[in-house]
DOTI-814418 format. One line per 8 residues: number of its first residue (from 0); their letters; for each residue x negated, y negated, z negated of N, C-alpha, C, O, CB. Coordinates in pm, whole numbers. Glycine has a CB too. Layout:
<atoms>
NUM) a) X:Y:Z:X:Y:Z:X:Y:Z:X:Y:Z:X:Y:Z; ...
</atoms>
This chain:
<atoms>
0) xxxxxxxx) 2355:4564:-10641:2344:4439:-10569:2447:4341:-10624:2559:4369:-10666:2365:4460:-10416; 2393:4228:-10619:2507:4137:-10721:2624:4081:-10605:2643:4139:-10498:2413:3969:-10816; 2677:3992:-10637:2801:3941:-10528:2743:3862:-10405:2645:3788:-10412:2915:3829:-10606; 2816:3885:-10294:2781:3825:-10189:2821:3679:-10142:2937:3647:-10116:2814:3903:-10111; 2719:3596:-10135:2707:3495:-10120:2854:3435:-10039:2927:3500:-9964:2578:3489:-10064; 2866:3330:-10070:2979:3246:-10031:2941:3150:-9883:2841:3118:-9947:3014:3144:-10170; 2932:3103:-9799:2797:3035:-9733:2945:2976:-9634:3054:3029:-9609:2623:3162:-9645; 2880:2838:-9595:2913:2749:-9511:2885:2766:-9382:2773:2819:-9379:2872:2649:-9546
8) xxxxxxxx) 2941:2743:-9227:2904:2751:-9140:2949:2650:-9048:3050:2588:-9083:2914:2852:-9121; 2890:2617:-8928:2982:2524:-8796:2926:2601:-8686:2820:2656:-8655:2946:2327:-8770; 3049:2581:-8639:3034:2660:-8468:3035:2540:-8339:3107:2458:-8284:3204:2780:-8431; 2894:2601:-8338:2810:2455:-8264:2900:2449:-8083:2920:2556:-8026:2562:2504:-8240; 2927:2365:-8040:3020:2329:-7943:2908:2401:-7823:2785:2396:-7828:3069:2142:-7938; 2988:2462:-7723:2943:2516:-7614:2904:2661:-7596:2915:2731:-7697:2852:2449:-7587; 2858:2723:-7478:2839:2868:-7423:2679:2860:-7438:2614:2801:-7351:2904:2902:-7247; 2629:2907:-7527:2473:2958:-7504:2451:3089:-7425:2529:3181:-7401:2402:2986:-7646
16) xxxxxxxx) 2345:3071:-7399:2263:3150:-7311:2098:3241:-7370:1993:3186:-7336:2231:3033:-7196; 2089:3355:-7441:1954:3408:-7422:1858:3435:-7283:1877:3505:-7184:1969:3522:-7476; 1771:3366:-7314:1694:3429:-7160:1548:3463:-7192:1489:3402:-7282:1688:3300:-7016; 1484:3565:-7115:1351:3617:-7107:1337:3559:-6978:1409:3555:-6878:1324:3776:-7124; 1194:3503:-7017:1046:3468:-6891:980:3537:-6875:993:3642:-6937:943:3376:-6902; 897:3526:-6805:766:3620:-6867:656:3517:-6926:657:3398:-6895:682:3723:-6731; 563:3573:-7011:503:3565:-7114:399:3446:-7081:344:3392:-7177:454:3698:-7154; 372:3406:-6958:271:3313:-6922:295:3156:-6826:227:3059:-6794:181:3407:-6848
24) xxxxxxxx) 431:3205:-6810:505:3056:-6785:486:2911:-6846:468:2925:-6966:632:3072:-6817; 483:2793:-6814:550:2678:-6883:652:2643:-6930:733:2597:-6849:550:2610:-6844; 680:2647:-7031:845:2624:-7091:883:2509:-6984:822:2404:-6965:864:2556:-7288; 987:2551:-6925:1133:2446:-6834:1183:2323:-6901:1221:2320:-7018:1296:2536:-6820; 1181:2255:-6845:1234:2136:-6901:1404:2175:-6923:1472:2102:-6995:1200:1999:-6789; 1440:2244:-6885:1621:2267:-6907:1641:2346:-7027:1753:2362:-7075:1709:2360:-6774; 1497:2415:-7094:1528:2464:-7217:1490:2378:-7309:1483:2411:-7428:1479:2583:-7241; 1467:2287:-7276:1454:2140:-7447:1542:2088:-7462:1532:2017:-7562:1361:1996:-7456
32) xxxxxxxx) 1689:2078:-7388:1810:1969:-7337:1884:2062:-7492:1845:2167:-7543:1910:1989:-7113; 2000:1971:-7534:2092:1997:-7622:2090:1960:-7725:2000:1883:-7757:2110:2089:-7635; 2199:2005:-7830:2227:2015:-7983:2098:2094:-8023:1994:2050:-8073:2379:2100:-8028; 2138:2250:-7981:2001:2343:-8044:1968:2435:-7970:2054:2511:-7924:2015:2417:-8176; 1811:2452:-7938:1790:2526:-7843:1652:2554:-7896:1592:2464:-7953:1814:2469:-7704; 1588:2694:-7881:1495:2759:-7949:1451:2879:-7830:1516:2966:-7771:1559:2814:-8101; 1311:2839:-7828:1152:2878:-7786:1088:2930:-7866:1035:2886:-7968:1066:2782:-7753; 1090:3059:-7805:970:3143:-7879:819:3218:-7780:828:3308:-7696:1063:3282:-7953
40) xxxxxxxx) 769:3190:-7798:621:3264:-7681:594:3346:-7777:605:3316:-7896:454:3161:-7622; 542:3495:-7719:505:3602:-7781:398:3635:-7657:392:3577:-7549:630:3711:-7825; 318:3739:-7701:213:3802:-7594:272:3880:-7488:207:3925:-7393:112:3897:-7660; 446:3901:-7512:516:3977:-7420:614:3907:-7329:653:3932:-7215:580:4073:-7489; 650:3788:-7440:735:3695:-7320:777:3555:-7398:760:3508:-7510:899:3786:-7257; 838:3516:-7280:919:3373:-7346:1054:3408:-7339:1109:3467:-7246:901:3219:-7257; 1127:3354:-7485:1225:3395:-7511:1373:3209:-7518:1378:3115:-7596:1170:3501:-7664; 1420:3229:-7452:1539:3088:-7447:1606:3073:-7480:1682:3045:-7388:1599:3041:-7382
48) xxxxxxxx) 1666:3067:-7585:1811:3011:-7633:1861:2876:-7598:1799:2786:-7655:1817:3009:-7776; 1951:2839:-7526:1970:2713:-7476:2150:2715:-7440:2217:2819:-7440:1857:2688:-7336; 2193:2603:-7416:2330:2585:-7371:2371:2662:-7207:2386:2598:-7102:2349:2413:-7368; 2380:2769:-7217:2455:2819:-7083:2513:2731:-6953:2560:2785:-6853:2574:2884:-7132; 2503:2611:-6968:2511:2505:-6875:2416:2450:-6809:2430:2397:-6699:2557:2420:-6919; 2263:2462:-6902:2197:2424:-6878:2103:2470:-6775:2013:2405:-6721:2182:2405:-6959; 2144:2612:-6752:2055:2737:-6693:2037:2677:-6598:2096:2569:-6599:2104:2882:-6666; 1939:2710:-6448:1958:2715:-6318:2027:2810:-6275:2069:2915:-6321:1861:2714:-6260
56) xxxxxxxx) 2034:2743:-6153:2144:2888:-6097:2060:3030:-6056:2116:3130:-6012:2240:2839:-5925; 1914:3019:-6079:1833:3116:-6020:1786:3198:-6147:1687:3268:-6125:1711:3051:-5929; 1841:3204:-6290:1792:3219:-6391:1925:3279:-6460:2024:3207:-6467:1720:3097:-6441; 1927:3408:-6511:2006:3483:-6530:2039:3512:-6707:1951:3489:-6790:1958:3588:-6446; 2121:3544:-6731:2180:3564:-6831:2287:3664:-6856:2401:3644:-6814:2210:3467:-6854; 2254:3771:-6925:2301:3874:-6920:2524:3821:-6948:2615:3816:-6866:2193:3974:-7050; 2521:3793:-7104:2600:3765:-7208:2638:3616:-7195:2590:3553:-7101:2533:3800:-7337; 2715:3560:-7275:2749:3424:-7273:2814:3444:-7465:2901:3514:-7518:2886:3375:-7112
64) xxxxxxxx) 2721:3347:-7511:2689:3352:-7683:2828:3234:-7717:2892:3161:-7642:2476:3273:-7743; 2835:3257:-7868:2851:3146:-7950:2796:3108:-8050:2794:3194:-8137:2937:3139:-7981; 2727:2972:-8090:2654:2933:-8189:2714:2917:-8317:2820:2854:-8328:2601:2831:-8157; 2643:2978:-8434:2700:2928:-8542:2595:2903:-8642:2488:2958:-8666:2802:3013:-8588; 2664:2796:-8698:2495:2749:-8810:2539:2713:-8953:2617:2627:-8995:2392:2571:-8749; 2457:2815:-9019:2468:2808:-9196:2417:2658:-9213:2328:2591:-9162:2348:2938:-9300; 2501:2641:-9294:2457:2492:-9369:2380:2511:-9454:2414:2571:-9556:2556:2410:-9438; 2258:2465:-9437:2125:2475:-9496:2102:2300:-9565:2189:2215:-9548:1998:2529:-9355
72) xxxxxxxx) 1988:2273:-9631:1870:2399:-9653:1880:2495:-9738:1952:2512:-9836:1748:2358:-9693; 1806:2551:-9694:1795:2667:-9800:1679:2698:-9846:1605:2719:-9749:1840:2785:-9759; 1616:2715:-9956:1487:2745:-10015:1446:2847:-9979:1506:2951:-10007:1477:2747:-10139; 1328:2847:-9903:1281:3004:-9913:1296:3119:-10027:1351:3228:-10016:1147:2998:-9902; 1234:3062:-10135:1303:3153:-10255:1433:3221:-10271:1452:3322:-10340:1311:3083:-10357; 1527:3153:-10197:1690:3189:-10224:1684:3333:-10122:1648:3318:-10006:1830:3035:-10155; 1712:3437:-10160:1723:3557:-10096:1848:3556:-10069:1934:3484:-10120:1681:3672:-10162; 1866:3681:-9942:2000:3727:-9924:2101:3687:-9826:2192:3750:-9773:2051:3709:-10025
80) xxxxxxxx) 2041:3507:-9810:2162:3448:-9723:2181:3510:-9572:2291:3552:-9537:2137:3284:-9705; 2085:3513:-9498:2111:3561:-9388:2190:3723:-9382:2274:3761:-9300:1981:3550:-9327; 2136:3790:-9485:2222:3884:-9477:2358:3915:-9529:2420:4017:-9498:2168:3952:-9503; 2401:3820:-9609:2512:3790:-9678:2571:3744:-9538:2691:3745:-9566:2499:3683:-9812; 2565:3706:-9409:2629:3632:-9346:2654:3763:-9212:2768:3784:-9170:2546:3480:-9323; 2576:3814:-9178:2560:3950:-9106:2637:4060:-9184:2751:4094:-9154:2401:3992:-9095; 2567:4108:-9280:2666:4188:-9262:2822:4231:-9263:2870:4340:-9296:2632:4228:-9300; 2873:4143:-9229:3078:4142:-9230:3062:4187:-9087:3139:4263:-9029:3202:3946:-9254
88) xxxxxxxx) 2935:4122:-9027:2964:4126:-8890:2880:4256:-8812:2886:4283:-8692:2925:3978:-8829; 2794:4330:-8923:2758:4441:-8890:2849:4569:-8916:2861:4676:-8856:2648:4447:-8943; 2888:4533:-8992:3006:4650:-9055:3076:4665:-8949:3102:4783:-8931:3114:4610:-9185; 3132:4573:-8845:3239:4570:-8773:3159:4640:-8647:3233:4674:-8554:3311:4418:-8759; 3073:4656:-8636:2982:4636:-8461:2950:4552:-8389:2913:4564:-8272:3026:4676:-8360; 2962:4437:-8467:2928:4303:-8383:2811:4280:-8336:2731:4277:-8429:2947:4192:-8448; 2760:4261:-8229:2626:4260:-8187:2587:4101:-8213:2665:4010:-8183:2610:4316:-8026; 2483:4084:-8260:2445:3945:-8292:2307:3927:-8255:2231:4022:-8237:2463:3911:-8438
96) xxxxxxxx) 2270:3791:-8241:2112:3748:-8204:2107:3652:-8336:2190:3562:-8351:2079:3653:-8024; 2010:3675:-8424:1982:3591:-8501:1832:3465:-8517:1718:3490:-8477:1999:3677:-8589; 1870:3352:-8575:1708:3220:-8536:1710:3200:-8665:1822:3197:-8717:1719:3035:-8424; 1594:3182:-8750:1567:3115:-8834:1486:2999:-8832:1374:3024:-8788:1538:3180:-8896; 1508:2856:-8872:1426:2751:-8875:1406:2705:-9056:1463:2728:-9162:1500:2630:-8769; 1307:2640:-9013:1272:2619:-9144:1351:2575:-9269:1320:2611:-9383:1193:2546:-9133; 1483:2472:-9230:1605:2498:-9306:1727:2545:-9371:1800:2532:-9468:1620:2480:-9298; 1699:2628:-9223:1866:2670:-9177:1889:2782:-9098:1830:2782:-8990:1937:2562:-9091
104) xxxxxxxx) 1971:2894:-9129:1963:3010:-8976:2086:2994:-8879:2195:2954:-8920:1972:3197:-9024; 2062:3029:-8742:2128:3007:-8693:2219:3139:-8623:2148:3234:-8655:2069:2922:-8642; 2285:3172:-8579:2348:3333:-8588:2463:3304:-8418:2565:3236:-8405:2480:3370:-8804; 2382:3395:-8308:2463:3395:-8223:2540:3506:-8147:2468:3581:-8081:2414:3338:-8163; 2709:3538:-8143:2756:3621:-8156:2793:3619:-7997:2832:3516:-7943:2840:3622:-8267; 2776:3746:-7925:2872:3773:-7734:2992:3689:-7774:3038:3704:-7887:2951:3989:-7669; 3033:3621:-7709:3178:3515:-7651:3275:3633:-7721:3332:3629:-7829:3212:3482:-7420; 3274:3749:-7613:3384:3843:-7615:3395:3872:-7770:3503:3914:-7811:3356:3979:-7519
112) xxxxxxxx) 3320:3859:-7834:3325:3890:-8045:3369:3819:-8080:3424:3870:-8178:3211:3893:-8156; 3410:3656:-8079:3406:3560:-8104:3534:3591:-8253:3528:3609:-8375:3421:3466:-7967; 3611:3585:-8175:3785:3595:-8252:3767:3670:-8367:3794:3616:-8474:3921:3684:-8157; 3718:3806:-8366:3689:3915:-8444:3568:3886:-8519:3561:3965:-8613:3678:4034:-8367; 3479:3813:-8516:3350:3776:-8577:3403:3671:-8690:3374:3680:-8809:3235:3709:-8462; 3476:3582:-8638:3543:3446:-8699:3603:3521:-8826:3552:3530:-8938:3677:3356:-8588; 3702:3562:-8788:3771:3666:-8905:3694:3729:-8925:3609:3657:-8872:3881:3751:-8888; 3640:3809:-8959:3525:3887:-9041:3484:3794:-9127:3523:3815:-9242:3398:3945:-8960
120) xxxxxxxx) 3401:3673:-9108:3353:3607:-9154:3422:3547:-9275:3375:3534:-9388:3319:3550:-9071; 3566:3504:-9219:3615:3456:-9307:3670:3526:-9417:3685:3473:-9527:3680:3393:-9262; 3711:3680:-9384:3769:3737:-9452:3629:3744:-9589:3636:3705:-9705:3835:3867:-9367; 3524:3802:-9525:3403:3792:-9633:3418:3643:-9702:3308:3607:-9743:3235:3809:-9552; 3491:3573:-9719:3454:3440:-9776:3371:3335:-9755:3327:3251:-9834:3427:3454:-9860; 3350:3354:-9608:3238:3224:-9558:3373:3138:-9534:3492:3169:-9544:3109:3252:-9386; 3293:2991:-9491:3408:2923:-9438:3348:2815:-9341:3269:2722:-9354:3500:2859:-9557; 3424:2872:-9233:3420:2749:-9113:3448:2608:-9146:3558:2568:-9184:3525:2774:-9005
128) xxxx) 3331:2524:-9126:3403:2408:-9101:3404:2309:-9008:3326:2327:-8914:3395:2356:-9179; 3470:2211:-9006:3509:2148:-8874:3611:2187:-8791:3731:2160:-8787:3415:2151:-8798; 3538:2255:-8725:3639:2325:-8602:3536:2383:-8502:3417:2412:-8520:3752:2201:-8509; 3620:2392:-8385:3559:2457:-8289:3554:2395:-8133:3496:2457:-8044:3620:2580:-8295
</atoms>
């Protein structure tokens, strides 16, 4: 395997939230609100990624995430990136939820990983930018 990718990231401001519906609902108007928030319908369910603020109070959430997003685009052709970016953070046990959009992936790590994910990351040679 040749060397592992170098890759850019920002850690998108706020507490996300995964949530399951069930499968025959209307998407909520509180899951379109934000920076980035991602809908998926499957024959088994609806799936939410959204800002943890945004939730109702009747709508549950196991975890409380942090967003982080490769600086894209990226060509479909270009192999590797998403996993160039995972695994520092698989090696360690980091539990992660990962999104891909047509530019760009997006990679969300439990709150409680946060510190230890960051470093990982960096130690692999990604690099945060901005801030947090």
């Amino acid at each position: 395997m040749g060397e592992r990718q170098k890759l850019k990231f920002r850690w998108l401001r706020g507490a996300y939230a995964i949530v399951r519906l069930a499968a025959d609902v209307s998407v909520p108007e509180w899951a379109t609100k934000g920076e980035f928030t991602s809908i998926t319908r499957t024959a088994d369910e609806l799936s939410i990624v959204c800002l943890a603020d945004d939730l109702p109070r009747d709508v549950d959430s196991q975890h409380h995430w942090i967003c982080l997003k490769l600086e894209g685009p990226f060509p479909f052709s270009m192999t590797g990136v998403l996993l160039s970016f995972i695994e520092p953070l698989s090696s360690k046990g980091i539990p992660i939820f990962a999104i891909a959009t047509y530019d760009t992936d997006y990679v969300l790590i439990q709150e409680e990983f946060a510190g230890m994910a960051l470093d990982s990351l960096q130690q692999a040679g990604h690099e945060l930018l901005g801030g947090t």
